[in-house]
PyMOL Python script that loads the backbone (N, CA, C, O; Angstrom):
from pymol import cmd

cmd.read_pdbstr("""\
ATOM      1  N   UNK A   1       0.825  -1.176   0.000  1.00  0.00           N
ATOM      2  CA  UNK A   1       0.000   0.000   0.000  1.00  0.00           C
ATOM      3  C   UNK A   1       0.874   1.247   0.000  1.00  0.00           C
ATOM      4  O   UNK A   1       1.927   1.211   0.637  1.00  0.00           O
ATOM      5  N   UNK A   2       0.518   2.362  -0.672  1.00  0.00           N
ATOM      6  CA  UNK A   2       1.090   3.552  -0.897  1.00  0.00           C
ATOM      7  C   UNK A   2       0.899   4.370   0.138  1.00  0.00           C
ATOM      8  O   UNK A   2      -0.274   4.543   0.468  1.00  0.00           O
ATOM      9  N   UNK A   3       2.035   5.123   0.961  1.00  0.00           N
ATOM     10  CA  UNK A   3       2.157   5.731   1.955  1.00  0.00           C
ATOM     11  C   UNK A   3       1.621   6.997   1.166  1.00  0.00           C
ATOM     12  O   UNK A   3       1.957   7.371   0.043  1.00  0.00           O
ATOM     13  N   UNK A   4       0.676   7.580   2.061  1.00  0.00           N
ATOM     14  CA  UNK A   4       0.101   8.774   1.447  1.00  0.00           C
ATOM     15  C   UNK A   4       1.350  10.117   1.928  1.00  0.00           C
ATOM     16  O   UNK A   4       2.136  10.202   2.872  1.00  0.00           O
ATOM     17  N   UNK A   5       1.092  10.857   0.971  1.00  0.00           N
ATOM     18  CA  UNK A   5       2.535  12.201   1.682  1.00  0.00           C
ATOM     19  C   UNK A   5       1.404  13.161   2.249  1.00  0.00           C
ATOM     20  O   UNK A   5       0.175  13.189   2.205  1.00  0.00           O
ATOM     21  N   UNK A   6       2.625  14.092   2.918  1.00  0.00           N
ATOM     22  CA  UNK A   6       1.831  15.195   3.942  1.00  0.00           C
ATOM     23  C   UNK A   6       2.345  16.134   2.843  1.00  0.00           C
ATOM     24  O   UNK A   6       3.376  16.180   2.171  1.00  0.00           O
ATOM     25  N   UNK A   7       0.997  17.010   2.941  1.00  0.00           N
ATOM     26  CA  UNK A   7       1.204  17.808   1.527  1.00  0.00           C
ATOM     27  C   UNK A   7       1.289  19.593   2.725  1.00  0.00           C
ATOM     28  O   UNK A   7       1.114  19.765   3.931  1.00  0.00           O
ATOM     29  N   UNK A   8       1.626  20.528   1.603  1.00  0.00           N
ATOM     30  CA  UNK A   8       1.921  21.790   2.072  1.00  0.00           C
ATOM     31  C   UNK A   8       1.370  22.752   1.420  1.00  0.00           C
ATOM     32  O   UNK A   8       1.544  22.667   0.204  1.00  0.00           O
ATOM     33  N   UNK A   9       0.492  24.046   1.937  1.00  0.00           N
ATOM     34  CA  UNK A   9      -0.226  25.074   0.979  1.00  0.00           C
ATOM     35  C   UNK A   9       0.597  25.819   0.261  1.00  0.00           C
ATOM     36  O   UNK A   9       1.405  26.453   0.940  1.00  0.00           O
ATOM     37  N   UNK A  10       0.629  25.885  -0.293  1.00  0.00           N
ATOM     38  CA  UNK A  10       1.440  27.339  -1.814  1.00  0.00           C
ATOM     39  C   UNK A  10       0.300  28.440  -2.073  1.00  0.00           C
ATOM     40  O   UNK A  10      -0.759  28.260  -2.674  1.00  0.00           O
ATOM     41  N   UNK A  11       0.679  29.404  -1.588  1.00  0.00           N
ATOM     42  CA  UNK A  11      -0.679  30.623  -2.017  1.00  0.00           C
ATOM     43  C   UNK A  11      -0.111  31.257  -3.442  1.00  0.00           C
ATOM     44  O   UNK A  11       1.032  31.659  -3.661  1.00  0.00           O
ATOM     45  N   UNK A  12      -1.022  31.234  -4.167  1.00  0.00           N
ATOM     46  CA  UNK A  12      -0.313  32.268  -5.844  1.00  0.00           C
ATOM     47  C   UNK A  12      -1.562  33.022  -5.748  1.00  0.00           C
ATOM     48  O   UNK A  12      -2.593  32.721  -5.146  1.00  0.00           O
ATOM     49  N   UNK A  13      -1.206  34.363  -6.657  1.00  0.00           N
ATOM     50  CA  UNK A  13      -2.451  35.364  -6.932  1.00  0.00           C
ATOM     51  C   UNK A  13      -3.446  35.073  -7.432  1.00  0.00           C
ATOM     52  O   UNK A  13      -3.344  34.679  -8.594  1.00  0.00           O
ATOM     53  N   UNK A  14      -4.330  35.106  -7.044  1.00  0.00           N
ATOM     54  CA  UNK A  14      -5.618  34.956  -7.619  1.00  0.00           C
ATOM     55  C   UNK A  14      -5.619  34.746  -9.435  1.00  0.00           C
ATOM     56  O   UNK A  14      -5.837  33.754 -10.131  1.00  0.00           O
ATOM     57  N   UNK A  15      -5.313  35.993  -9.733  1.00  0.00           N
ATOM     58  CA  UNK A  15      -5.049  36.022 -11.410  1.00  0.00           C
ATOM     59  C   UNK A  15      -4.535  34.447 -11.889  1.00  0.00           C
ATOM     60  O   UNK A  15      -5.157  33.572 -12.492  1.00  0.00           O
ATOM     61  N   UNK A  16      -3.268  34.468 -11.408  1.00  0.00           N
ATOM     62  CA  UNK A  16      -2.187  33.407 -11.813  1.00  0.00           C
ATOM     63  C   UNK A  16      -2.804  32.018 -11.312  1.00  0.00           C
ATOM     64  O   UNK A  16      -2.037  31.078 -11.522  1.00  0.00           O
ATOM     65  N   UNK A  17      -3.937  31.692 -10.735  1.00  0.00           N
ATOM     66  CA  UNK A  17      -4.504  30.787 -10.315  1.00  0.00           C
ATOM     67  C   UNK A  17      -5.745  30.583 -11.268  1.00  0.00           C
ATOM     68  O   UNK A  17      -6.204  29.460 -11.479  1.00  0.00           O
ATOM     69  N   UNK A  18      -6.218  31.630 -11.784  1.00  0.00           N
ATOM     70  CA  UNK A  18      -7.538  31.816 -12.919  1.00  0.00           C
ATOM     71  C   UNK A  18      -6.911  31.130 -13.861  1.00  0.00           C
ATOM     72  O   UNK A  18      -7.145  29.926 -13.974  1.00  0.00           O
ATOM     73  N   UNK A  19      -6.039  31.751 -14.671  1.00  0.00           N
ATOM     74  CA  UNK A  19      -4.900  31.033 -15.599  1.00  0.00           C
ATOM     75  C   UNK A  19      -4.544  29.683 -15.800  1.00  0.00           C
ATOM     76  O   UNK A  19      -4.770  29.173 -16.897  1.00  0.00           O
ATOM     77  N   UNK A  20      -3.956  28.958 -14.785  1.00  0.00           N
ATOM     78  CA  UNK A  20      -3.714  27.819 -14.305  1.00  0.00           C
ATOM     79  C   UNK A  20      -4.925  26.597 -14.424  1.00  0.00           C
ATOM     80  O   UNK A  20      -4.922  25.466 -14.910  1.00  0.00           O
ATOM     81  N   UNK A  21      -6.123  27.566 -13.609  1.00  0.00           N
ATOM     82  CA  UNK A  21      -7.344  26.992 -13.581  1.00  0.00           C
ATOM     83  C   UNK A  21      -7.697  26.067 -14.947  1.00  0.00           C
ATOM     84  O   UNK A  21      -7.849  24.866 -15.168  1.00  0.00           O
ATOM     85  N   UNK A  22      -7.758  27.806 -16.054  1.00  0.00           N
ATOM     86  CA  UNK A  22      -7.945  26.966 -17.052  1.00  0.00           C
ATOM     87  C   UNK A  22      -7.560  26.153 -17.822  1.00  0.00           C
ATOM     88  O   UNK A  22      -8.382  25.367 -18.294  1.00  0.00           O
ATOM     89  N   UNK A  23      -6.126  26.077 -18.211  1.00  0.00           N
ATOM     90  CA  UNK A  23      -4.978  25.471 -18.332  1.00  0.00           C
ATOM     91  C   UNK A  23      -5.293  24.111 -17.863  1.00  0.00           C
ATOM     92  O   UNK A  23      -5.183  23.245 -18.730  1.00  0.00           O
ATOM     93  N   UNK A  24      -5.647  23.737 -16.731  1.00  0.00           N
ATOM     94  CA  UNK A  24      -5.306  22.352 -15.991  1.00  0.00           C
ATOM     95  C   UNK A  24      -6.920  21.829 -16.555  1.00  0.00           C
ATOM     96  O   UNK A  24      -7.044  20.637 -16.838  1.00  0.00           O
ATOM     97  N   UNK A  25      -7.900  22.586 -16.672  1.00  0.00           N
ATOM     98  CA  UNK A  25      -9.553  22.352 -17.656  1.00  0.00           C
ATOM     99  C   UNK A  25      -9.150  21.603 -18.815  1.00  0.00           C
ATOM    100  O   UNK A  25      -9.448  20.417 -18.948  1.00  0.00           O
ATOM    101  N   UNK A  26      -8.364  22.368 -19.807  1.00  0.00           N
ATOM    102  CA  UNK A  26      -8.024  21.989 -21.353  1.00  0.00           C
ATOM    103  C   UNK A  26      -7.138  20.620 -21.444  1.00  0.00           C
ATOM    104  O   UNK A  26      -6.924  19.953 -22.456  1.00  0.00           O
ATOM    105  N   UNK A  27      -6.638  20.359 -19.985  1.00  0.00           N
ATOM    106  CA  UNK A  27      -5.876  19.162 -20.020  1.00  0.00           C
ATOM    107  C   UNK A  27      -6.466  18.264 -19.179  1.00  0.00           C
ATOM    108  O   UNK A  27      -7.555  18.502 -18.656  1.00  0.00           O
ATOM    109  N   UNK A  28      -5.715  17.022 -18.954  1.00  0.00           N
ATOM    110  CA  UNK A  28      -6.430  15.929 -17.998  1.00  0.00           C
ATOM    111  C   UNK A  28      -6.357  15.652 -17.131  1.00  0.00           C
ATOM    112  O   UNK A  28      -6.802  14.702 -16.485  1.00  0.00           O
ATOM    113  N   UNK A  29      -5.504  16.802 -16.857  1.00  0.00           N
ATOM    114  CA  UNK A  29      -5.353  17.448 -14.656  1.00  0.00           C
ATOM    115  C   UNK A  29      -7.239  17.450 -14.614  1.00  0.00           C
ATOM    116  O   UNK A  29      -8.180  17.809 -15.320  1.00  0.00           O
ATOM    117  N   UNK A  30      -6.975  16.781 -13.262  1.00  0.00           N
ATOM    118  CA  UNK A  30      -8.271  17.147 -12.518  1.00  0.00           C
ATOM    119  C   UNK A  30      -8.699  18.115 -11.833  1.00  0.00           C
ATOM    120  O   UNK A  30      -9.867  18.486 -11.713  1.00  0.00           O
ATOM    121  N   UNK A  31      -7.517  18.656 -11.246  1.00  0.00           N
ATOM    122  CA  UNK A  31      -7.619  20.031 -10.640  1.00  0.00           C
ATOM    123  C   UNK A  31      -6.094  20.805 -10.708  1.00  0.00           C
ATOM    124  O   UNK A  31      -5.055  20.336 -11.171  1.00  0.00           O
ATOM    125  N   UNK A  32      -6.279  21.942 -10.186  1.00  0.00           N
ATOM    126  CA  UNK A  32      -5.312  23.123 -10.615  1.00  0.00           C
ATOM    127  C   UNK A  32      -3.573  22.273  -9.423  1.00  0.00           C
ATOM    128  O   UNK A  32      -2.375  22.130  -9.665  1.00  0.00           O
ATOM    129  N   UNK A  33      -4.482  21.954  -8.217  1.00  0.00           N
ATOM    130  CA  UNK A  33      -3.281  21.581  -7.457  1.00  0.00           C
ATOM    131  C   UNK A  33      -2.150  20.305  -8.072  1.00  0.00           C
ATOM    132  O   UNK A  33      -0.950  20.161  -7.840  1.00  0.00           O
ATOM    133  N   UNK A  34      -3.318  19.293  -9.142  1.00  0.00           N
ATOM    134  CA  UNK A  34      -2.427  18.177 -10.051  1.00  0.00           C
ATOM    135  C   UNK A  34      -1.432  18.937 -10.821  1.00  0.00           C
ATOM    136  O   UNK A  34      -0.284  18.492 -10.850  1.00  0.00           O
ATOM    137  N   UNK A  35      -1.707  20.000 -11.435  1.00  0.00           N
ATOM    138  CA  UNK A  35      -1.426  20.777 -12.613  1.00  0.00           C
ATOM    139  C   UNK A  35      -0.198  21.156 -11.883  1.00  0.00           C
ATOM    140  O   UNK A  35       0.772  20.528 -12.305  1.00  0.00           O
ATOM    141  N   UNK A  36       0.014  21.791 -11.143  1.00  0.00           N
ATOM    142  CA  UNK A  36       0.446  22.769 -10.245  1.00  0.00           C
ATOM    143  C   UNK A  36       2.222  21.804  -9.955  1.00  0.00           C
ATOM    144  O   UNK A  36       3.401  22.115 -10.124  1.00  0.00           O
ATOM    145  N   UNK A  37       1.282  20.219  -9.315  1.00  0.00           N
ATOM    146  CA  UNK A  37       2.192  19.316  -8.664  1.00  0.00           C
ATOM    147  C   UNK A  37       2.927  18.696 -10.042  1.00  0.00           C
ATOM    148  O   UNK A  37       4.104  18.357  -9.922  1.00  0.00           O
ATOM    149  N   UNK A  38       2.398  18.568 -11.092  1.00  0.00           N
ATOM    150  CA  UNK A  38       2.763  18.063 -12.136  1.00  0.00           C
ATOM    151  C   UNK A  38       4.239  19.079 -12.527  1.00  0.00           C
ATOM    152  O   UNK A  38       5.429  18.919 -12.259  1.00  0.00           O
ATOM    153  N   UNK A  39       3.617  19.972 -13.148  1.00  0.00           N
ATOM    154  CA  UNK A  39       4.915  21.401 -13.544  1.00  0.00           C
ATOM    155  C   UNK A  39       6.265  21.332 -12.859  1.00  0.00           C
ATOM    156  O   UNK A  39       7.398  21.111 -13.286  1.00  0.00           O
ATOM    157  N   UNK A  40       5.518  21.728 -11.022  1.00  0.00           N
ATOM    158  CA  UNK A  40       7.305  21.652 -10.573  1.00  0.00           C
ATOM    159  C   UNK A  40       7.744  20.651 -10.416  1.00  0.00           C
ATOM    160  O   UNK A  40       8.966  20.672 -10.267  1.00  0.00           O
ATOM    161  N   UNK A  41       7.118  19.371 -10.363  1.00  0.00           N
ATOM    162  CA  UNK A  41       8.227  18.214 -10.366  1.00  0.00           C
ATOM    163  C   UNK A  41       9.002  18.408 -11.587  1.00  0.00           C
ATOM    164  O   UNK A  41      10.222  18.560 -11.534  1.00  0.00           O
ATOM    165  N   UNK A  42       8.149  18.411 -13.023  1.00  0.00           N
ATOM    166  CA  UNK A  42       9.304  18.709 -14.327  1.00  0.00           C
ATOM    167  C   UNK A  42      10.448  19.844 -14.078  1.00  0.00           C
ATOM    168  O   UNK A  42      11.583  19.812 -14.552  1.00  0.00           O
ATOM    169  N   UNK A  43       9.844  20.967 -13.136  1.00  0.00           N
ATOM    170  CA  UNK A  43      10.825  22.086 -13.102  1.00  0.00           C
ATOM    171  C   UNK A  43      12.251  21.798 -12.273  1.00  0.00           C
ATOM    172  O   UNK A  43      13.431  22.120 -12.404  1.00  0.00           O
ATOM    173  N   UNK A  44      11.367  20.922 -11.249  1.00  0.00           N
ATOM    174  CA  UNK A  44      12.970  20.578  -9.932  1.00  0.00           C
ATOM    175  C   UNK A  44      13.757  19.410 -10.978  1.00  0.00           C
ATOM    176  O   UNK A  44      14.947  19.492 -11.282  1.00  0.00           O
ATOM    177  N   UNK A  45      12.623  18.084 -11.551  1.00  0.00           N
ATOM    178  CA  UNK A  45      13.764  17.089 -12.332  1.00  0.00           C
ATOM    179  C   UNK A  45      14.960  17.897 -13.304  1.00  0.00           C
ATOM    180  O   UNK A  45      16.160  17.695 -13.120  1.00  0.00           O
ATOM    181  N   UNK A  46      14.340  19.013 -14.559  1.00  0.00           N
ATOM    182  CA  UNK A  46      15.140  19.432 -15.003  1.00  0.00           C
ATOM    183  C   UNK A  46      16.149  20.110 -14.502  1.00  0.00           C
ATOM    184  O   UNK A  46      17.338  19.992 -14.797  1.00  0.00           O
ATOM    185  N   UNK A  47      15.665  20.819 -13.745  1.00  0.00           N
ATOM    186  CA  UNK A  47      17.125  21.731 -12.528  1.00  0.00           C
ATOM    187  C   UNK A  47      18.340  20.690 -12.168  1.00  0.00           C
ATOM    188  O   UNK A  47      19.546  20.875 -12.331  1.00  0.00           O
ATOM    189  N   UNK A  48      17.513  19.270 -11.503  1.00  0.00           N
ATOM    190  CA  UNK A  48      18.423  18.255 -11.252  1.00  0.00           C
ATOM    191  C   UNK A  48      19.549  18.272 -12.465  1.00  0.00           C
ATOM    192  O   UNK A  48      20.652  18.781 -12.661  1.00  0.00           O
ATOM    193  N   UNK A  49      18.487  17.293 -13.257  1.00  0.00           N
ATOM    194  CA  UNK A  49      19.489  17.355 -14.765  1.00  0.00           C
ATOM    195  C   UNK A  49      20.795  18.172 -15.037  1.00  0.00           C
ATOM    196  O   UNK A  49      21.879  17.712 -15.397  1.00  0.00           O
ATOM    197  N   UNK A  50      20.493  19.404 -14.806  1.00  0.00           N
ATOM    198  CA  UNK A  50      21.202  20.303 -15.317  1.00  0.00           C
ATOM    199  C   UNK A  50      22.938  20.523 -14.726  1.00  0.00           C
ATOM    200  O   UNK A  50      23.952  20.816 -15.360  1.00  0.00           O
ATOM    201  N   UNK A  51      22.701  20.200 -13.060  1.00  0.00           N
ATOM    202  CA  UNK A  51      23.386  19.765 -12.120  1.00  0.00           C
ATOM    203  C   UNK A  51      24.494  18.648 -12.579  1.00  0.00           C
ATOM    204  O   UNK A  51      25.721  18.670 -12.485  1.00  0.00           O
ATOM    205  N   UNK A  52      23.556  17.613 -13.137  1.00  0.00           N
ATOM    206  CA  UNK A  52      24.244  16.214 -13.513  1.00  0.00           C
ATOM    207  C   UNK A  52      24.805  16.665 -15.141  1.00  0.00           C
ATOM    208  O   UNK A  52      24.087  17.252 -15.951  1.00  0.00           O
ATOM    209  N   UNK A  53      26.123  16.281 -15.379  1.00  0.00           N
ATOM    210  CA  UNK A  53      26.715  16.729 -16.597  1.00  0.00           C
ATOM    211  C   UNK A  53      26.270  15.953 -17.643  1.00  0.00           C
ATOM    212  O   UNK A  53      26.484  14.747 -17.524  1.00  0.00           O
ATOM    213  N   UNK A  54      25.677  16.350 -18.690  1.00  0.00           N
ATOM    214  CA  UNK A  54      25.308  15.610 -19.521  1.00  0.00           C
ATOM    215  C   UNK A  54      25.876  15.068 -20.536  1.00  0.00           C
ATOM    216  O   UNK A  54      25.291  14.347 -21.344  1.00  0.00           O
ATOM    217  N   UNK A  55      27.385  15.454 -20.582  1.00  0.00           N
ATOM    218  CA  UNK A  55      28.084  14.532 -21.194  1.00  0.00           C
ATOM    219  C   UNK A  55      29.412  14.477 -20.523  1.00  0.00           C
ATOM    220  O   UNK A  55      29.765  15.334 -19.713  1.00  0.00           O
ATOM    221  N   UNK A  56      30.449  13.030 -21.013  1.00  0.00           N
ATOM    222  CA  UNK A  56      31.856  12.843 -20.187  1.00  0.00           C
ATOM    223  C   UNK A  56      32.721  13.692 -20.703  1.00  0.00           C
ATOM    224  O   UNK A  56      32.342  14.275 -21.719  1.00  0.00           O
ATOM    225  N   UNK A  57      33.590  13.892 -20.369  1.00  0.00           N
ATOM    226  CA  UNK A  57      34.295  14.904 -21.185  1.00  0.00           C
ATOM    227  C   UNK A  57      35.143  14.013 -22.637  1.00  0.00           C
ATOM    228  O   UNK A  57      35.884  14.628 -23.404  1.00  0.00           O
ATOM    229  N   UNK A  58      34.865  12.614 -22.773  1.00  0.00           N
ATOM    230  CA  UNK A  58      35.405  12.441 -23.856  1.00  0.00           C
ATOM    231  C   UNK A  58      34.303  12.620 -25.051  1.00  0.00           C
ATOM    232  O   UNK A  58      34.523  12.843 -26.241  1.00  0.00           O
ATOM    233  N   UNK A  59      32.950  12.442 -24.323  1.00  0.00           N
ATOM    234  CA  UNK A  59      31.630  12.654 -25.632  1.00  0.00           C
ATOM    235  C   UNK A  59      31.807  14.172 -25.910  1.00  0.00           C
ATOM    236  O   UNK A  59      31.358  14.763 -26.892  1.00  0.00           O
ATOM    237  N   UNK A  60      32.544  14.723 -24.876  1.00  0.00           N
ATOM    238  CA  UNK A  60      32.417  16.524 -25.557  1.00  0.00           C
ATOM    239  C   UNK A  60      33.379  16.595 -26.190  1.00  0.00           C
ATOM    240  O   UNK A  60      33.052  16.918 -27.332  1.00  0.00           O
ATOM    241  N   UNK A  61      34.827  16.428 -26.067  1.00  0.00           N
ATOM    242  CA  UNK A  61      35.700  16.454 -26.791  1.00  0.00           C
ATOM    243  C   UNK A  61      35.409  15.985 -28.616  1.00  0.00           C
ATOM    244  O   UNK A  61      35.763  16.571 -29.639  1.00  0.00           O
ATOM    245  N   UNK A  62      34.753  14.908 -28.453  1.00  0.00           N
ATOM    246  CA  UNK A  62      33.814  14.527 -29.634  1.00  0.00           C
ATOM    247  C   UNK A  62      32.872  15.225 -30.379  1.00  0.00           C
ATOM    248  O   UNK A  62      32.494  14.937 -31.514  1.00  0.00           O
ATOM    249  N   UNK A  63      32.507  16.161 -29.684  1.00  0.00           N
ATOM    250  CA  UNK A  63      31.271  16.867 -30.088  1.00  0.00           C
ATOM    251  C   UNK A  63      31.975  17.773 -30.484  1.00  0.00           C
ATOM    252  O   UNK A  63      31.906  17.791 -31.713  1.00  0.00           O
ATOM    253  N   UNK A  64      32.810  18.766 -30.003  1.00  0.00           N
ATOM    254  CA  UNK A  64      33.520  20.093 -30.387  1.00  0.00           C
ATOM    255  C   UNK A  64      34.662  19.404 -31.464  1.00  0.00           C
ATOM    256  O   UNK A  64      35.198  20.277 -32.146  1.00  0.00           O
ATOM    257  N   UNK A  65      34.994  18.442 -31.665  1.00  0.00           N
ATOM    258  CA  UNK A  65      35.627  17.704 -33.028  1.00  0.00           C
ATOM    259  C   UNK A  65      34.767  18.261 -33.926  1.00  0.00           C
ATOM    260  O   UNK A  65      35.080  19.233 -34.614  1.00  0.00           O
ATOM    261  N   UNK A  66      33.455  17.591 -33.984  1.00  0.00           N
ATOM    262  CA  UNK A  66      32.523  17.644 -35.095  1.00  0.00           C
ATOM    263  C   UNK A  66      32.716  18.999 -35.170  1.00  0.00           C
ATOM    264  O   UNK A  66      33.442  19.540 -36.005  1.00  0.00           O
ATOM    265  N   UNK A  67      31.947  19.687 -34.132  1.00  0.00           N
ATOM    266  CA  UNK A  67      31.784  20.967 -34.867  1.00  0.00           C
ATOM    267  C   UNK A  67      32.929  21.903 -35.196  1.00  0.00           C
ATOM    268  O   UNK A  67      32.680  22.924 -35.838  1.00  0.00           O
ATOM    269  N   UNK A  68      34.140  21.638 -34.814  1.00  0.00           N
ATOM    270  CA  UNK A  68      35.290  21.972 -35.660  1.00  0.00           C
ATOM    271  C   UNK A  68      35.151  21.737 -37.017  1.00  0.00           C
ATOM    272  O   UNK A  68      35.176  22.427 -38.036  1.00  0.00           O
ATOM    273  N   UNK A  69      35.011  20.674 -36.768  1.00  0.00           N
ATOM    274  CA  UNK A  69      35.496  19.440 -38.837  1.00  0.00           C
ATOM    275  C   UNK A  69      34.305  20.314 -39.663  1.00  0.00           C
ATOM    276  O   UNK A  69      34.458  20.409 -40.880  1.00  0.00           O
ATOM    277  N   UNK A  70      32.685  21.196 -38.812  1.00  0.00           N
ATOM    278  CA  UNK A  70      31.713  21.868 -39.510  1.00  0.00           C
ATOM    279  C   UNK A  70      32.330  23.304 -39.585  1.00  0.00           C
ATOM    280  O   UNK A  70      31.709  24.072 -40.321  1.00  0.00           O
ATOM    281  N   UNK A  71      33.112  23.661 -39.145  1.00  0.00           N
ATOM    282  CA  UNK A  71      33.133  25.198 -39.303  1.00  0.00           C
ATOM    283  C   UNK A  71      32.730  26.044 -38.172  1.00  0.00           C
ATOM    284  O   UNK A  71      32.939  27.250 -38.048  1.00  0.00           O
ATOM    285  N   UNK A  72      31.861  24.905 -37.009  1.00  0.00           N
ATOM    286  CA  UNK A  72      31.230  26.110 -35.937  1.00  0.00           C
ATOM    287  C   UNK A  72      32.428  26.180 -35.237  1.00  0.00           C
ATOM    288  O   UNK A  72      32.557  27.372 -35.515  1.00  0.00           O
ATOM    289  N   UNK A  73      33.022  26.040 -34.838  1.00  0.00           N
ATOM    290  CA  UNK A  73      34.203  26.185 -34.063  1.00  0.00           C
ATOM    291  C   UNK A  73      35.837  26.491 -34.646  1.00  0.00           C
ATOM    292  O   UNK A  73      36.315  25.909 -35.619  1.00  0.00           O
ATOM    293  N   UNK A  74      36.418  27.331 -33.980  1.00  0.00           N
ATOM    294  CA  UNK A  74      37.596  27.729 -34.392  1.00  0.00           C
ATOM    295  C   UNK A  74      38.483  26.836 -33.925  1.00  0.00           C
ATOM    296  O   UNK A  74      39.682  26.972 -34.169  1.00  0.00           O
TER     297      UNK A  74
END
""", "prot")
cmd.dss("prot")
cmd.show_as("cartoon", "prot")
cmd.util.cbc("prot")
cmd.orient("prot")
């Protein structure tokens, strides 16, 4: 069985919540707080990502080859 989490309020402006509202309508969020929970998980995973190097330094060395051998690089 799935341990339920203890969740926490986030207040946003009214406006920016109208917005959202509808937004999370046009999609197959059920409500604005799915919508809401959906977004920043993508926002914190990518941040993660970004953290973690996305390539070794021999795939870059590789990569700035190519784009030497193209002309983008001096």
């Amino acid at each position: 069985m799935k341990k339920k989490q203890e969740s926490k309020a986030v207040f946003l402006p009214a406006e920016l919540y109208t917005k959202i509202e509808e937004r999370a309508k046009a999609t197959n969020f059920g409500s604005v707080d799915k919508y809401v929970e959906f977004v920043l998980k993508e926002v914190v995973a990518e941040e993660q990502g970004v953290e973690e190097k996305a390539f070794n330094e021999e795939d870059e060395e590789e990569v700035k080859r190519r784009l030497r051998n193209l002309g983008y690089l001096d």
